[in-house]
Every structure is written in structure tokens, then in C-alpha cells.
ROVEXKE-638775 format. One line per field, with one value per residue (C-alpha): residue number from 1; x negated, y negated, z negated. Coordinates in pm, 1 decimal. Layout:
<recs>
k = [NUM_...]
xx = [X_...]
yy = [Y_...]
zz = [Z_...]
</recs>
This chain:
<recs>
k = [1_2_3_4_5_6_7_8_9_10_11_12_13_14_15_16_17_18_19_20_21_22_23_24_25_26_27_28_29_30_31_32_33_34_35_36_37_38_39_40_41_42_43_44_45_46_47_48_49_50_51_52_53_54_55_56_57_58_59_60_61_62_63_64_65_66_67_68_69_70_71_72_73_74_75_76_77_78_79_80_81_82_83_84_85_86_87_88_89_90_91_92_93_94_95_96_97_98_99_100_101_102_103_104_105_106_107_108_109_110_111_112_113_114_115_116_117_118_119_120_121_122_123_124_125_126_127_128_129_130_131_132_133_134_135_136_137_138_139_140_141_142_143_144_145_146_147_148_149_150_151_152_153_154_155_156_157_158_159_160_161_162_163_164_165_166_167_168_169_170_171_172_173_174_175_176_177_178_179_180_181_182_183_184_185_186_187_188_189_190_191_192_193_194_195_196_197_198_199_200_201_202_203_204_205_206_207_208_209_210_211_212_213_214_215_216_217_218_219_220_221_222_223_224_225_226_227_228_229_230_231_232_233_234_235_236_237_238_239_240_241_242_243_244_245_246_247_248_249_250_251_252_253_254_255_256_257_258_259_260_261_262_263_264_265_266_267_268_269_270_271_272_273_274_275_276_277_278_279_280_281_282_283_284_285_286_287_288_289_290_291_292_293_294_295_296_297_298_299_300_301_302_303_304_305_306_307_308_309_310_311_312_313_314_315_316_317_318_319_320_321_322_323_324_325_326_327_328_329_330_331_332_333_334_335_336_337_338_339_340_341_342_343_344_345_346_347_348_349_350_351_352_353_354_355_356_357_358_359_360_361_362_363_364_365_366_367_368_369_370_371_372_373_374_375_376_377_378_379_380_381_382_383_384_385_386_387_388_389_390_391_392_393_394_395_396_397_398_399_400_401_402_403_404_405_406_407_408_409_410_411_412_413_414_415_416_417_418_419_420_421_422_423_424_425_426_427_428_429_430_431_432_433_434_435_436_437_438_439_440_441_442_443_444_445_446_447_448_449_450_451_452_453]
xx = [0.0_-127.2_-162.1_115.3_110.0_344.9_387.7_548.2_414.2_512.4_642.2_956.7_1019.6_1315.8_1304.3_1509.9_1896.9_2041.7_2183.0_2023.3_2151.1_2149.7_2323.3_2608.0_2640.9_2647.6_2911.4_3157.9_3130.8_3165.4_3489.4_3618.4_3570.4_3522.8_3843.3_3815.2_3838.0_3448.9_3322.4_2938.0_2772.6_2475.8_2551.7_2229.6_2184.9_1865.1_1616.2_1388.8_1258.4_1001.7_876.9_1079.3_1104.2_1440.1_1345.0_1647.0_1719.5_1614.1_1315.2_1354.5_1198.0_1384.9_1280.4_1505.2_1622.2_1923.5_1813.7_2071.6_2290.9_2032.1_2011.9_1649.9_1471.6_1097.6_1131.1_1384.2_1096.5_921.5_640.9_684.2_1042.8_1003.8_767.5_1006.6_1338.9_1122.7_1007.3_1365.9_1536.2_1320.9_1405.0_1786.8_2012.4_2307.5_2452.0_2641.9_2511.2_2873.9_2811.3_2426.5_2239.6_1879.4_1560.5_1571.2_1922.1_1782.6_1462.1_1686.9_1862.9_1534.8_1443.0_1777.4_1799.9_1416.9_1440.5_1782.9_1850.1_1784.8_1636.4_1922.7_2033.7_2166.2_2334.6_2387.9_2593.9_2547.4_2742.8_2746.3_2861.1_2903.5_3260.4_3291.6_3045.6_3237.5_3523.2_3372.0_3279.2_3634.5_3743.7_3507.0_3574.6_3977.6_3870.1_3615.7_3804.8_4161.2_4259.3_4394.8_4331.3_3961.5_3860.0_3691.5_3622.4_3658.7_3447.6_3405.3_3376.9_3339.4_3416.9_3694.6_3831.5_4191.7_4102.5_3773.8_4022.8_4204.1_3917.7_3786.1_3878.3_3851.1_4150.0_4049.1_3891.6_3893.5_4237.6_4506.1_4780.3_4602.5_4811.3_4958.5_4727.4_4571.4_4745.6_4546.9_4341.6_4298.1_4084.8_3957.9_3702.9_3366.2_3089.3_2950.7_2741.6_2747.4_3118.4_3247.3_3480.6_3181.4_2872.7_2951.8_2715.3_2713.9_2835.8_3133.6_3195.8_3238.3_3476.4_3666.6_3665.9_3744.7_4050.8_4212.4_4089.3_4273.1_4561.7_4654.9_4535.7_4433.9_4118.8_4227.9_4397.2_4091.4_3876.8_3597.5_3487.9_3312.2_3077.0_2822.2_2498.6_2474.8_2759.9_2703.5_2946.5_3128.1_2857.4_2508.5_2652.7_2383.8_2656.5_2476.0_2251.1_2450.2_2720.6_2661.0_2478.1_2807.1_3065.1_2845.7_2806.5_3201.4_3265.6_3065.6_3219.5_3556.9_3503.3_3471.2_3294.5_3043.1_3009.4_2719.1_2831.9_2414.4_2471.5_2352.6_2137.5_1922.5_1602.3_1356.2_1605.9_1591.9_1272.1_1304.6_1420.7_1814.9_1948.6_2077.6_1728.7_1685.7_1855.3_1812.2_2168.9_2192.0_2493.7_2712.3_2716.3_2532.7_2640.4_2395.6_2352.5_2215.0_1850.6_1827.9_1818.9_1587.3_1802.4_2033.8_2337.4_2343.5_2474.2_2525.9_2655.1_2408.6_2549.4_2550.8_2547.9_2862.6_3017.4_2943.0_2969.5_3367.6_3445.8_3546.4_3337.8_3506.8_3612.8_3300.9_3182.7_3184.1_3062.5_2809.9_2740.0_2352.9_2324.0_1947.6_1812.4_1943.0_1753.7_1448.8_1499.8_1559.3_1262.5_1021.5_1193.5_1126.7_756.0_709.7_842.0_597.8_296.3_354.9_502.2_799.9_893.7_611.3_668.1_1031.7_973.9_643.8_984.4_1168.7_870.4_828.1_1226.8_1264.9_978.7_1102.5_1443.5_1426.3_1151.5_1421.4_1733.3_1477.5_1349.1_1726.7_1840.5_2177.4_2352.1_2199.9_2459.0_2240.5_2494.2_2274.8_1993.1_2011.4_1903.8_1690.7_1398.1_1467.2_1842.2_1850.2_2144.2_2162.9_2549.7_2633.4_2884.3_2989.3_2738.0_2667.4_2931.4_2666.3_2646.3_3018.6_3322.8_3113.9_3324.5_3271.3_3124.3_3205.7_3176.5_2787.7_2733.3_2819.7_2630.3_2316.1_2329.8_2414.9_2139.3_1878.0_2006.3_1910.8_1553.4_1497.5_1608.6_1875.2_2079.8_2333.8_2634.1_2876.4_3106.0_3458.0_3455.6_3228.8_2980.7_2678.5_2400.0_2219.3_1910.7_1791.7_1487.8_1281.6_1095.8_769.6_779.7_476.7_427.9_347.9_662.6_896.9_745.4_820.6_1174.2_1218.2_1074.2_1356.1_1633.0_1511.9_1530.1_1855.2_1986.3_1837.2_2047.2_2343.4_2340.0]
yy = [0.0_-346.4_-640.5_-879.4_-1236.1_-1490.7_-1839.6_-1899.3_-1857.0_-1513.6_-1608.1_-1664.3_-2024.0_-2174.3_-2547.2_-2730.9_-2669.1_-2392.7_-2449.0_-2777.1_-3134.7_-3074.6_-2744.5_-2887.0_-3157.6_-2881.4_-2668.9_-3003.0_-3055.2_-2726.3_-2672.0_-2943.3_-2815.8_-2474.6_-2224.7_-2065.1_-1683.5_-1714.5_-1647.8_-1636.4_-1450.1_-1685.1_-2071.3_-2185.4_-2358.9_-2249.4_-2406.9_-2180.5_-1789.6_-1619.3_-1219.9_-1132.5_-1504.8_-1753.3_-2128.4_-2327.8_-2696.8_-2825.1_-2632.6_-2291.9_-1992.9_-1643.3_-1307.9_-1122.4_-781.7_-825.8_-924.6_-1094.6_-695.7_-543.6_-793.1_-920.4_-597.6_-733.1_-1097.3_-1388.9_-1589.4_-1317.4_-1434.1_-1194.7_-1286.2_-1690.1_-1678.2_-1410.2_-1656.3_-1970.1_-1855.7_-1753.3_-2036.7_-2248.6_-2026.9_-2005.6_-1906.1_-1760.6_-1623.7_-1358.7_-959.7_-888.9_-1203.6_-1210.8_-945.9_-1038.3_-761.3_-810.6_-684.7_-363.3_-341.8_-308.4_-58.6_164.9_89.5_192.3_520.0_619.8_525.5_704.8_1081.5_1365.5_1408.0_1391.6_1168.4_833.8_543.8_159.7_-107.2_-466.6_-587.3_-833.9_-743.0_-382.2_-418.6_-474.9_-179.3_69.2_-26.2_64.6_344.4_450.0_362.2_553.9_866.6_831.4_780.4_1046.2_1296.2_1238.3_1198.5_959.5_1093.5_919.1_1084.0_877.6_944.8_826.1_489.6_375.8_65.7_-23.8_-360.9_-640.9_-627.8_-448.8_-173.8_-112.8_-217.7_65.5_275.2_98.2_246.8_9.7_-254.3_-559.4_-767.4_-594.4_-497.8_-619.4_-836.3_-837.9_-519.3_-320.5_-156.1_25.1_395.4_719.5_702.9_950.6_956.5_1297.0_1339.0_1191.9_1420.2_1178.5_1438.2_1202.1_1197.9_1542.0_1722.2_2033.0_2076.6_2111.1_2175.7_1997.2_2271.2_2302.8_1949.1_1986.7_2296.7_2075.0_1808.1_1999.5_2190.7_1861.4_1819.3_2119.7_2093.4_1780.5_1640.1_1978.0_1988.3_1942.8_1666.6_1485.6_1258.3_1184.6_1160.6_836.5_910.5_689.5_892.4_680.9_500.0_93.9_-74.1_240.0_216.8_340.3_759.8_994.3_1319.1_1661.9_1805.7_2032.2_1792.9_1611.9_1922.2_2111.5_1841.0_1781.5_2140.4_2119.5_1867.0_1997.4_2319.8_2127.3_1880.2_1620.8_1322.8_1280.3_958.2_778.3_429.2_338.9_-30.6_-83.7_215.6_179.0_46.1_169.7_124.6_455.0_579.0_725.2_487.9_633.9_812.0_1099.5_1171.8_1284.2_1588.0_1657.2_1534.2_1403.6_1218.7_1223.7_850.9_577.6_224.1_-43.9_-370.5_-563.8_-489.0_-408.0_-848.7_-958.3_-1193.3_-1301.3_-1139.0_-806.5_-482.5_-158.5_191.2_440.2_747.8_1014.3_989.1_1151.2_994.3_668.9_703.0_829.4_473.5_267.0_-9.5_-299.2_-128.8_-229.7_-536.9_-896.7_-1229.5_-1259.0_-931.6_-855.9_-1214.1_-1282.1_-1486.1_-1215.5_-932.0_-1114.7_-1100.0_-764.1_-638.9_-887.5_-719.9_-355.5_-469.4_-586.7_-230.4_-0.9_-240.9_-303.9_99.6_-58.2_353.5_395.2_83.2_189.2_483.0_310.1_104.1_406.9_570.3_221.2_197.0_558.5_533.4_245.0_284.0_685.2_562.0_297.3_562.4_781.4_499.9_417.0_784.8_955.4_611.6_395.8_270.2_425.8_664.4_761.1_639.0_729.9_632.6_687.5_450.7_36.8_136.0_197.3_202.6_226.2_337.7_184.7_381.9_289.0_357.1_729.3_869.6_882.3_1257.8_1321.8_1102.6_883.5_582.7_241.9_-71.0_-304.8_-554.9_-471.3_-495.7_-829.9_-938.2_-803.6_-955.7_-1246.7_-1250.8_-1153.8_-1498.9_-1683.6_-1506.5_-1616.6_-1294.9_-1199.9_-853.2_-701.5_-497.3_-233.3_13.1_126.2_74.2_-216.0_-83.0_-52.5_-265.9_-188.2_-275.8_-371.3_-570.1_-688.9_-391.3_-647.0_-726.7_-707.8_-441.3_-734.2_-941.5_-605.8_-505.5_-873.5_-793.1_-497.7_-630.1_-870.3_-656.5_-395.4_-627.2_-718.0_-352.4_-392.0_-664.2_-524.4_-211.1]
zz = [0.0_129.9_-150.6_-103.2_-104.8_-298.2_-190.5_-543.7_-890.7_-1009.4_-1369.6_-1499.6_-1693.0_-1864.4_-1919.3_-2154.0_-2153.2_-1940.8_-1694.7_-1627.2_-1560.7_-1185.0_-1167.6_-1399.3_-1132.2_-800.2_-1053.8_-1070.6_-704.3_-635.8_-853.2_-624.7_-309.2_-290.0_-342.5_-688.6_-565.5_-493.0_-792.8_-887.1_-1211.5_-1238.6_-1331.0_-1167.9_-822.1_-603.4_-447.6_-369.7_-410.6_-291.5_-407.7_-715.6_-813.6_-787.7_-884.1_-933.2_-854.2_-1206.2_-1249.9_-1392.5_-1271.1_-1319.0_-1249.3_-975.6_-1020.3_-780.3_-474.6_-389.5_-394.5_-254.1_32.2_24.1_-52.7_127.9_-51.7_7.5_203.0_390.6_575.1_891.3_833.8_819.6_1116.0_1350.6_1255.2_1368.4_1690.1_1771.0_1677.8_1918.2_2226.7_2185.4_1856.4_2069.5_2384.0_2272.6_2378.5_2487.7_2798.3_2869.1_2664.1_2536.3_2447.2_2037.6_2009.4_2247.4_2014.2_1721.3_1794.4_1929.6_1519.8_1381.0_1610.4_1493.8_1173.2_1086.6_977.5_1264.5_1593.6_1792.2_2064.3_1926.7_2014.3_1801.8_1787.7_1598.5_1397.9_1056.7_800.1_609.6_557.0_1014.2_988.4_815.3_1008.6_1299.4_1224.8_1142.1_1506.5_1643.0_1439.0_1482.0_1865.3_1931.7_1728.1_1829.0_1474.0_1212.6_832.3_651.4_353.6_84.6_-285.1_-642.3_-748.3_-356.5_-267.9_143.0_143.7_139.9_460.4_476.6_575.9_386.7_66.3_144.1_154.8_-196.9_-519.4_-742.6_-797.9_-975.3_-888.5_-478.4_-409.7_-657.6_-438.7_-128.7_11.2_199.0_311.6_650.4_644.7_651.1_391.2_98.7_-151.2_-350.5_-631.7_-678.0_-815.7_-1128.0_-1307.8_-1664.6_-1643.7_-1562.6_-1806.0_-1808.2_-1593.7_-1235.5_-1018.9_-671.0_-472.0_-699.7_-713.1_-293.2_-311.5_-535.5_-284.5_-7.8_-136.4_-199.8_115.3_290.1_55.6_127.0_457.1_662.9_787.0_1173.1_1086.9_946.5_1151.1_924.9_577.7_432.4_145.3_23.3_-74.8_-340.4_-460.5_-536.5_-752.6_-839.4_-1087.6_-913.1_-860.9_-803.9_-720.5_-783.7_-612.0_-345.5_-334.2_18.5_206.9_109.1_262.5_548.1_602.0_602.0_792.9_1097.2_1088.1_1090.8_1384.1_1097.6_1150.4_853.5_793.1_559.6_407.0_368.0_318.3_-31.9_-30.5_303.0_442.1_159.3_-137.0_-255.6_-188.0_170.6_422.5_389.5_71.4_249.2_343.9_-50.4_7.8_419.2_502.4_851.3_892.5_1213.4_1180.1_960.0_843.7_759.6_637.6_332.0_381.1_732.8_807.7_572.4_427.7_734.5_804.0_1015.6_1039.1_1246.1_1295.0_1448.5_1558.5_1761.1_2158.0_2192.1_1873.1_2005.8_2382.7_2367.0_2301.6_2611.2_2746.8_2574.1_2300.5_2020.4_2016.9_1858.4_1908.9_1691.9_1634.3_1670.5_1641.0_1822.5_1504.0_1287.8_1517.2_1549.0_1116.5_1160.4_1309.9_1119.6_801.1_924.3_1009.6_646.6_509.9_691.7_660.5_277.5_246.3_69.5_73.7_-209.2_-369.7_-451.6_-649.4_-802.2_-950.1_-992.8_-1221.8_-1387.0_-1479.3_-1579.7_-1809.4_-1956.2_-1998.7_-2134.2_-2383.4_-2525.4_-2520.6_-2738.4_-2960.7_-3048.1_-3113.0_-3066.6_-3228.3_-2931.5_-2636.3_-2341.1_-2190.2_-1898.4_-1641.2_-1332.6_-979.2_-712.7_-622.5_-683.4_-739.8_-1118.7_-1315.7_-1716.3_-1814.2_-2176.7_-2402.8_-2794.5_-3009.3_-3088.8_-2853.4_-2539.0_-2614.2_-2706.2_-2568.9_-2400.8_-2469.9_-2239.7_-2393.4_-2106.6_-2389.7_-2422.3_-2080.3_-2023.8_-2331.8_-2200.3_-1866.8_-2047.4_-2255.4_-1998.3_-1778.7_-2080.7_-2076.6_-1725.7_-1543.8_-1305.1_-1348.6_-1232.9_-1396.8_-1196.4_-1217.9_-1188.0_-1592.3_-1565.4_-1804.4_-1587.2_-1529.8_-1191.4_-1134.9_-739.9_-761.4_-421.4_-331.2_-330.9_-674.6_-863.5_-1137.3_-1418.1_-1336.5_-1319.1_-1614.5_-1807.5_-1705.0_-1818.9_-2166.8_-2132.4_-2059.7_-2323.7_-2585.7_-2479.5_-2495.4_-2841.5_-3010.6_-2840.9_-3007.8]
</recs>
């Protein structure tokens, strides 16, 4: 792994009151202008970030371990990024791939079709957001497979559009008053080894999937199922091992389209460059976004040939999708992760966390509020029960949770909390962060864990 370089100081700093006298000024003009159902969990304004630093407008430095969901995994300011999005930008910023097509949107999707699961033959398509990702997936599934019925599972979440609220499980704050809903969609159980009634092992976990499955759908009336590897905001899932190779194993012995919702968990997050990688899965179909634009918004489905070439010309598309600043992002972003192995760096987190976090749930004893750690790579969840019940009825402490982000803000660092029970704190930080400031963070966030027990 190559040294990195910061343009910023990597150190977090809190100066006088929090949130300072310029962010309280933003906040009131904000409040005035901009619709109340955008909410934000951090009452600081930015100005500027760079590695796993965010420097807001009045001075204060904070330690990132969000990045931004996940979003700016190789640094807010990359430099291959910065330098890519300049040269663009002085050439032309749009002309739309659907009206006169351009090379970067081509180069792309050479990446994507290298890069994801299996050998096969592959076709992409550009898109910008995960939510218009996953949807399009779903049309090409229903299309390709003559079918209407999408499987997805407990603790999901696919986005806010209408349909991928319909294919979300959580309600509040998602779904609630925003329906009806897109039809078709049915939802069986998730395999969340922590919360299971007894030990179930993946493979079991599947069967029990896929009897709903057949029960209630029929498996020839199913066009695909949506999974993701690793579930985000349902509260950082890791099912059991077993649990994906069995459904995919299914699925293509069904006609099923397999479909792997890799938004949150591709492009190095994990450890591998997709999640389903972990366990040899190769999905009929991937969806990607968050880290695959360094920091500007893109997405895609890459699939296979036959998948994706059933669709009529006309039939996928957008206008900005595979927007040419965003591609040239794109590739600068996917330069940065193989020359700084961004791979490696991620579980040099994951070993970092683990150690960390399991020395702290053994320091504090069967009376502590860690529940469970889990996670693969630089997507690290810690899932806080009552005290003494993490072993027993593993009771949430949603109340905890939001006392410990709370506390870490005041600190100087940035964290995140999840879940359908909203009692897990997930932690994504920029894959180039340096060992010393990760490790200040996680000083932070222990101590927080601390008091709140």
C-alpha cells in the first residue's frame, strides 16, 4: 500500500462553543428556506474535508467515520479525483449519452464489467442514483423474465423512490404516508445471526426463505430476488454463512434473476471490491452507487449480456445518467483504489475496529450494552442492548445509541447509527484514513460507549 497524502491537517479540533456562531447563522437561514423533511444529524456547516477530516465553517476539525454513507470511501478531495473533474469540466459538462455518446461513459462501464462478480459476458448502464439503480434493475428482471413478483427481505432498505419504498422495510422515517405503493413485492425473512430465536445456520436461514418463497409467490412466478450482501441501515446484517450461495443457487435453478443491491457495500467497502465476493456469489445482476463516483453522483446496474440485452433500445436510459463529469470521477476514483489498495486498507480497519471494539465488550463484562460487532472490512457495526441482557433477551437501547453519537459529535467525530430498531451505530470511515486518526476515534467513541453504560 502506497503512503497517502493529505492536503489537510489530520487532527480533529473543537473550538469554543459547538456548533459555532457561523453554523447557527447557516441553521436560521436554512430553517427558512429549505423544506423541513431534509433532515441532517450533524448541526455543523462544512467548508472543507479532505482524508478522514471535515473542517467546518467556524473552524472545527472532526474526524469522519461516515463518509458521507459510505459515499467518499478514497477521501472527499481526492487528488486523482479533483484533477479528472477539472479537466472535464473544461471540455464540456453535458450532452447527454442517450443524444451524442462520449468515451468516459464507455470506459466506465469496461471498469464496472471487470471489476464485478464472474467471468461472464456483461453489459452496463449509468445511472445516478441507487434508488434509479435498483429500479432498474427490477425492469429488467420483470422484462427479461416475463414476470412480475420481486422478492426482498426483512431490514431492507433500497431507497426512497416508490417503488424502492415498497421494496424498503422499514416505515419511519422511509415509508409512513407516502403510499400506496408499486405492487409485486414480498418480503420474507432476513438471516440476522445475533437476532435469531436459536442458531440457524445460513443454509437453513435460505430454506426458510425460500418456502415462503414457494408458498406464497411460486417460484415461476418470481422474476428476481433483491438481497443486499450486506444490509445498510437495516442495521449493518452480516446473514450466515450459506445464506446467499443457497438463494443464489435457487434462484438460478428457478429462472430467478439474482439480484445484488451493492450500493452501500461496493467499491472496496468490505474488503473485496463487492461483498458478495466474501462468499463466491456471482450475482445475475449488480447495483452500484455511493462509492463508485468519488463523491459526485453516479450509479449503475451491471449485468448479464442476456439480462441486459432483452431490453429494447429505448427502453433504459436517462438524461443525466452517466453524467461525463461524474464518469471522469468515476474512473479517477477507481484509479485511487488500486494504486492506494484501498482492498487492504479496509480490512487493516476491519482488524483495527474488531480489536477495539471486542476488547471494550470484554473490559465491560456480561452487564456492558455491546450486543454484537459485526461487519466486514470499513463497514462496522456495534449493536447496543440494555445492560446485561446482550447474552439473554437482548433488549434495544435506542436511547444509548443516540447518546453516544451524540457525545462523539461533541468530541470532534462523526458517526453514524442504523437499524430497523435504531440501536446501531455503523461505522464507514474513508478507506484512506490514517491508522493514528482512526485510532483517536475509536478512543472517542469507546469512551462514549463507556459513560453510556
Amino acid at each position: 500500500m502506497t503512503d497517502i497524502q493529505y492536503r489537510l491537517a489530520q487532527k480533529r479540533q473543537i473550538l469554543g462553543t459547538f456548533p459555532g456562531p457561523k453554523s447557527v447563522e447557516l441553521d436560521a437561514r436554512r430553517k427558512a428556506v429549505v423544506a423541513g423533511g431534509v433532515a441532517s444529524s450533524v448541526p455543523v456547516y462544512v467548508a472543507d474535508a479532505d482524508g478522514g477530516i471535515i473542517t467546518d465553517v467556524d473552524g472545527n476539525s472532526f474526524i469522519d467515520l461516515g463518509s458521507g454513507i459510505a459515499v467518499t470511501s478514497v477521501g472527499a478531495s481526492d487528488s486523482n479525483v479533483v484533477e479528472a473533474v477539472r479537466e472535464q469540466v473544461g471540455h464540456f459538462t453535458h450532452t447527454c449519452f442517450m443524444v451524442t455518446p462520449y468515451e468516459s461513459y464507455v470506459a466506465v462501464a469496461e471498469e464496472l464489467n471487470a471489476l464485478t462478480p464472474g467471468t461472464h459476458q456483461k453489459r452496463t448502464v449509468l445511472f445516478n442514483s441507487g434508488a434509479e439503480a435498483v429500479e432498474n434493475a427490477v425492469k429488467v428482471a420483470r422484462l427479461a423474465t416475463g414476470r412480475d413478483a420481486i422478492v426482498a427481505f426483512d431490514h431492507a432498505y433500497h431507497g426512497r423512490t416508490n417503488l424502492t419504498m415498497a421494496l424498503t422495510a422499514k416505515a419511519m422515517p422511509y415509508k409512513r404516508n407516502f403510499g400506496p405503493f408499486a405492487p409485486e413485492i414480498y418480503r420474507v425473512p432476513m438471516s440476522y445471526p445475533y437476532r435469531e430465536e436459536s442458531e440457524l445456520k445460513g443454509q437453513d436461514a435460505a430454506r426458510r426463505a425460500i418456502s415462503m418463497i414457494e408458498k406464497q409467490i411460486g417460484a415461476d412466478a418470481v422474476a428476481g430476488i433483491l438481497i443486499e450482501p450486506i444490509q445498510g441501515e437495516g442495521g449493518f446484517i452480516v446473514p450466515a454463512d450459506g445464506f446467499l450461495p443457497t438463494l443464489a443457487a435457487w434462484a438460478k435453478e428457478n429462472g430467478v434473476v439474482f439480484i445484488a443491491d451493492e450500493v452501500q457495500s461496493g467499491f472496496c467497502r468490505t474488503g473485496e471490491w463487492f461483498a458478495s465476493e466474501h462468499e463466491g456469489v456471482v450475482p445475475d445482476i449488480v447495483t452500484m452507487a455511493k462509492g463508485i463516483g468519488g463523491g459526485l453522483p453516479l450509479s449503475a446496474i451491471t449485468g448479464r449480456a442476456d439480462l441486459m440485452d432483452a431490453v429494447h433500445p429505448g427502453g433504459l436510459g436517462g438524461t443525466y445518467g452517466g453524467n461525463p463529469i461524474a464518469c471522469a470521477a468515476s474512473l479517477a476514483a477507481i484509479k485511487t483504489m488500486k494504486e492506494h489498495d484501498l482492498n487492504g486498507r479496509a480490512r487493516n480497519i476491519e482488524r483495527i475496529v474488531t480489536a477495539r471494539l471486542t476488547a471494550l465488550a470484554e473490559e465491560m463484562g456480561d452487564a456492558g450494552i455491546i450486543g454484537d460487532i459485526r461487519g466486514r472490512g470499513a463497514m462496522m457495526a456495534v449493536e447496543l442492548v440494555k445492560p446485561g441482557t446482550a447474552n439473554t433477551t437482548k433488549e434495544i437501547n435506542a436511547e444509548a445509541t443516540k447518546a453516544i453519537a451524540a457525545a462523539c459529535l461533541q468530541a470532534g467525530v462523526v458517526i453514524l447509527t442504523c437499524g430497523t430498531y435504531g440501536n446501531v451505530i455503523r461505522l464507514l470511515p474513508p478507506l484512506v484514513i490514517s491508522e493514528e486518526l482512526l485510532t483517536d476515534g475509536l478512543d472517542v467513541l469507546c469512551e462514549a460507549i463507556r459513560k453510556a453504560a
